[in-house]
N, C-alpha and C positions, 0 to 999 in steps of 0.2 A: 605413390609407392605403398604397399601392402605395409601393416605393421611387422613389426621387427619377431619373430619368434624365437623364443630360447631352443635353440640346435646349435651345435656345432660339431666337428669330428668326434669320433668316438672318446669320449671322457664320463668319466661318471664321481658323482660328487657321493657315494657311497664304495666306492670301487679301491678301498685303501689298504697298505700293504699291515693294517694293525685289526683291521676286521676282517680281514680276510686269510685265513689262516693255512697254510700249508697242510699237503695231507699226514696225517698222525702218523702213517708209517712210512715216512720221508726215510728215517734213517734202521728200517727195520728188515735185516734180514739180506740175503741176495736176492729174495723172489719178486722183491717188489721192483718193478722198471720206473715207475711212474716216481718213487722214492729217492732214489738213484741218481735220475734226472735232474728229482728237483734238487737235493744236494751240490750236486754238480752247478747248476744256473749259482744257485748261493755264495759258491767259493770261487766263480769266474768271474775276470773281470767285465764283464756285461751287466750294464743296470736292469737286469730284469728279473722275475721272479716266477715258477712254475705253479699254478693255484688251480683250484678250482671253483668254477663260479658258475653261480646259481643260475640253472637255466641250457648251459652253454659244456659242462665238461669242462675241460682243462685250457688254459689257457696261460697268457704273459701280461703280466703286468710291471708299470714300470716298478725298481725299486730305489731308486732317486730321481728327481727333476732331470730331464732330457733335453738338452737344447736343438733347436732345429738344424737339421742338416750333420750331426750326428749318427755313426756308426752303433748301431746299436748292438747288434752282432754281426760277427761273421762265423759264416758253414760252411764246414768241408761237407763234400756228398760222400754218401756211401757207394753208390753205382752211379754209374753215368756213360751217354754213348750220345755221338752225335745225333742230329736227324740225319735222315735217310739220306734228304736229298743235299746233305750239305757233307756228308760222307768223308767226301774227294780233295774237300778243302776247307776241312775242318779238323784240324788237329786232334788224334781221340785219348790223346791226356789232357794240355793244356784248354781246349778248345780257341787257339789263336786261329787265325783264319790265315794262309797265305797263300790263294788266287782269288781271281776277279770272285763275282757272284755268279753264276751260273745263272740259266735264266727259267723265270717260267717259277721261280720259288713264292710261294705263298706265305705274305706276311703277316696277315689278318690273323693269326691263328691267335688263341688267349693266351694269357700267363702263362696258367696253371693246366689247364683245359685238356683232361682224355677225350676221345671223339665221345660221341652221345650214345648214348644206348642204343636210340634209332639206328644212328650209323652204325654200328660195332655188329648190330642184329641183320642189316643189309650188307654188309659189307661180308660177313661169315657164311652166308644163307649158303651156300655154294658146297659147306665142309660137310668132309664125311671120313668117318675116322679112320674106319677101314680101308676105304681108298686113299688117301692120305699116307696110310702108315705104309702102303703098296708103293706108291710112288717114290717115298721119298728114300724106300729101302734099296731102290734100284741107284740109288743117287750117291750110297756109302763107297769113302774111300778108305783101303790100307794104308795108316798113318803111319805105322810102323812105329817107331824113336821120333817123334814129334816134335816134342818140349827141349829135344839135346840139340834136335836139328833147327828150331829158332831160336833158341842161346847162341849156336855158333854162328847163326846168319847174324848176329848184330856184332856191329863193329864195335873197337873198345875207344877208335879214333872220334873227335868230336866234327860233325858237320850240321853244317844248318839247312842244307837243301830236302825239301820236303821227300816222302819217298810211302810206300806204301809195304806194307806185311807181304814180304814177298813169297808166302806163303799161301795166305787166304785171301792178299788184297782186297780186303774189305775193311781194314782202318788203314788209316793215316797218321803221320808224324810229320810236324815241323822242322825235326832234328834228331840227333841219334839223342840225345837226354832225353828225351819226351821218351822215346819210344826206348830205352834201359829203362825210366822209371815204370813203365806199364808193362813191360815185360814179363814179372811175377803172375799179372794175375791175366795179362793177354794170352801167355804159351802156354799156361796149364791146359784146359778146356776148351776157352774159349774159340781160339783160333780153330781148331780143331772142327767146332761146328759150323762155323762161319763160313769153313770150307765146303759144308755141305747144304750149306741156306744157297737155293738157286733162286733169287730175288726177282730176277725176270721169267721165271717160271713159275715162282710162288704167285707173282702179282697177276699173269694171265689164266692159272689155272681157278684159282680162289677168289679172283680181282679185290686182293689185300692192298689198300693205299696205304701210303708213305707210311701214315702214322701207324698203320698196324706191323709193319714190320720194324720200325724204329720201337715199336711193343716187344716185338721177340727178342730183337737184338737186347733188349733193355734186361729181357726175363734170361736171356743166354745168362747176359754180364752178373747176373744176380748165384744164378743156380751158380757158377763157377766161385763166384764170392762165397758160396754157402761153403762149398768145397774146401778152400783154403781154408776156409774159419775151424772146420769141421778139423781136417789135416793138423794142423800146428796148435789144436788146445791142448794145452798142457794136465789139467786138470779135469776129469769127468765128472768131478761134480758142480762143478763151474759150467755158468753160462758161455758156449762159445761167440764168439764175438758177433755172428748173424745172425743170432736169438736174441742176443743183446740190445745190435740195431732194430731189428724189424716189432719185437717183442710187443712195443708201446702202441704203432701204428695201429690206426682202424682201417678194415676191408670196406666197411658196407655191406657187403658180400649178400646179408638177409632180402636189403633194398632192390634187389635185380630181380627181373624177371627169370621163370624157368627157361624161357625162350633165349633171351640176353645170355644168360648163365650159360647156353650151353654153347651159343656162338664162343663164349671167353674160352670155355672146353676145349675148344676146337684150334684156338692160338697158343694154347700153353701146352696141349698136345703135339704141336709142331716143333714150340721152342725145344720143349721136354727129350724127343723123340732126335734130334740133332745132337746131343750128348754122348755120352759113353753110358753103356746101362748102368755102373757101378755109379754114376753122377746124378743120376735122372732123379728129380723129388715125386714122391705119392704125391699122386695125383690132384687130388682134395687141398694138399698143402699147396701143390705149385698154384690152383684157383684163385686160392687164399691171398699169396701174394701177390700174384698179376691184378684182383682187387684193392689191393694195399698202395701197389704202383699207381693203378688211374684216380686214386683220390686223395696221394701224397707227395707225388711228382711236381716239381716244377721244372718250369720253360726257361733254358739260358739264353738268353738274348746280346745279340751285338748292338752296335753305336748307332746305327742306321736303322734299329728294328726287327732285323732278322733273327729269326728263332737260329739260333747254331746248336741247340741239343736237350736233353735231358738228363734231371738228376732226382734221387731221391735222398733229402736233406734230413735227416730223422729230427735233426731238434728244431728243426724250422717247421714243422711239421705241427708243434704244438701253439703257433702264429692260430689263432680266429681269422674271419673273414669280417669285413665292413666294404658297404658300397661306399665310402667316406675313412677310407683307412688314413694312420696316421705315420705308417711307414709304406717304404717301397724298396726294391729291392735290383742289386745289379753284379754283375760277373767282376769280381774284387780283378781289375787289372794288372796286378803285379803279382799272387798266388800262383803256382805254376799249374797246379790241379785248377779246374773250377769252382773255387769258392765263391758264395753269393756272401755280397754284404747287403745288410738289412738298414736301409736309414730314414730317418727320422724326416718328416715331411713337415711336422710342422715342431711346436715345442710342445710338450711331453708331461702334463706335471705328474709327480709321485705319485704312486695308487691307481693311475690311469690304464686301462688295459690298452692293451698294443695289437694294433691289430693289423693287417695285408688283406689285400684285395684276392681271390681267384678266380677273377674276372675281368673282362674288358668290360671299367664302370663308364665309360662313356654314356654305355645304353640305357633307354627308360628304365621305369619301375620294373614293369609287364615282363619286357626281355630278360632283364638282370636277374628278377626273380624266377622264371621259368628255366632260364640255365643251372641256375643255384639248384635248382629242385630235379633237374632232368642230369647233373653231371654229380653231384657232393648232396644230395640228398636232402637238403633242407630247406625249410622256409625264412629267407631273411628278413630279420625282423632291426635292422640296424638302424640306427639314428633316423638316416635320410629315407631310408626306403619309408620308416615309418611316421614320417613327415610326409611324404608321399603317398603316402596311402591317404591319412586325414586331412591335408591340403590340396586336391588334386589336381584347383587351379588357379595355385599358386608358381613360382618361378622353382623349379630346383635348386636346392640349397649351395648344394655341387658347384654352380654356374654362377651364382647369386653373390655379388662382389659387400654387400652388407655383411654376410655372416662370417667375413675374414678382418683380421688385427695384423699389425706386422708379423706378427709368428705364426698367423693361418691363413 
């Protein structure tokens, strides 16, 4: 047997919550998000702590000893919509499932994972603004009184048989409560566009898969969020609450090609363009978030594997990656929204950064790193990878039943 090498999950015996110091304008100001944030992790009951570390930007570290199998937090999403093709039997508040599975659904997809730039640049090649905006103008309906006319479609009686927006039927409800609770932010806008997303015509004209429409629907559900945030702030000089959310996230945005960029152009033009003019964000801005979305979204998953949707978590968001993470993360079953809890894979000591995977680490180095650099832009440089790099024919550590104790 090879000798033993010091590796193990992400820890660091310099990585402590006494040398590593919060940013100085934690508590300064409204302007700072990143301050805000970290206040907020400080006064919750979650052991964790919002820093910065050398190297890497911001990130979680533990702020006491964690034991394994340990909720370390749970997040509410800020937006969220099923996948595409899980639609129909996908609840679009709770995300409970209640019919079979449909068939022909692809499991494989990752965590975290936007398509790839490759695909997003193939899959767009087709878009053209001008004809697009032709198209899709021939496709408007007179709503009239919209938002009165689906308040009074919901009943005030309680049923649990599943039923669809009979309106734009394109969400689902497990129950009339799911579908009162989402009503706010379903009947403003959203439905409204939904009704004019022709899905099987967007998908033969543009040949947009699943995931790029489960992209619009995502950037509808957003621009509508902007909307109510925008509507009900009370104060102007106050952050409204979807400057609040979004504020902290990174695009990437510089990392894409002109080519890629303009494919993304080309989907948030659509989303955009399905709106009420009075709704629609400049342009440049909506870019901005549809990059914010493919590199802070994560994937809700069911029991069996299957992706059942999307959400965009803002404080989960400041989680790192490791091909050797020490949490992992699942759809809190008793939340009625989709909250993810975050837990604890192995035990945790104080000072240790916390980190998630966004990625399927099954894969080699080669793979895991090439995705990391083709989807979130970076070279990783994690424990294992970089045991892997210097070891090449050695066992992966990952695999390699030596470099675990009862608690790893």
């Amino acid at each position: 047997m090879a000798e033993k090498k010091d590796i193990k999950p992400e820890t660091s015996k310099d990585m402590t919550t006494d040398n590593i110091p919060l940013p100085e304008n934690r508590l300064e100001g409204r302007d700072s998000f990143e301050g805000r944030l970290a206040t907020w992790f400080e006064q919750s009951e979650w052991h964790l702590r919002l820093v910065q570390l050398k190297g890497k930007g911001y990130g979680m570290i533990a702020s006491d000893d964690i034991e394994k199998g340990s909720v370390v937090m749970s997040c509410p999403p800020y937006v969220f919509v099923p996948y595409e093709t899980r639609k129909t039997n996908v609840c679009a508040y709770c995300f409970n499932m209640f019919a079979p599975d449909p068939e022909g659904i692809d499991k494989t997809q990752d965590m975290t994972s936007p398509p790839s730039t490759q695909e997003v640049a193939k899959e767009t090649s087709k878009s053209s603004t001008d004809k697009k905006m032709e198209d899709i103008e021939s496709k408007k309906d007179n709503i009239g009184e919209h938002n009165k006319a689906v308040t009074a479609s919901v009943t005030s009686e309680e049923s649990s048989e599943a039923r669809p927006c009979q309106f734009c039927e394109e969400v689902w409800y497990c129950c009339d409560q799911c579908q009162n609770s989402d009503l706010e932010e379903h009947c403003n806008y959203e439905c409204q566009a939904l009704q004019k997303l022709d899905v099987k015509w967007v998908k033969d004209y543009y040949q947009y898969c699943d995931d790029l429409i489960t992209d619009i629907r995502l950037l509808i559900r957003a621009i509508n969020k902007r909307q109510i945030s925008l509507d009900t702030q009370n104060d102007a000089k106050d952050l409204d609450d979807f400057t609040e959310q979004y504020g902290h996230l990174i695009s990437n945005k510089e990392c894409y090609s002109q080519d890629v960029l303009s494919s993304l152009r080309g989907v948030i033009q659509l989303a955009n363009y399905l709106l009420p003019d009075d709704v629609q964000m400049d342009e440049d801005e909506l870019l901005d978030l549809y990059c914010k979305h493919r590199v802070n979204m994560f994937g809700v998953w069911g029991d069996s594997g299957e992706c059942l949707g999307y959400g965009v978590y803002p404080r989960a968001s400041f989680f790192n990656h490791s091909c050797w993470p020490n949490v992992t993360f699942y759809k809190n079953k008793t939340s009625k929204s989709p909250f993810l809890d975050f837990v604890s894979v192995y035990s945790i000591p104080r000072g240790t950064e916390v980190c998630i995977s966004y990625i399927d680490i099954s894969e080699g180095l080669k793979p895991r790193r090439f995705t990391l650099k083709d989807k979130y832009f970076f070279h990783c440089e994690c424990d294992r990878c970089s045991f892997q790099e210097k070891n090449p024919n050695s066992m992966d550590p990952y695999n390699d039943p030596q470099y675990y104790t009862d608690d790893r």
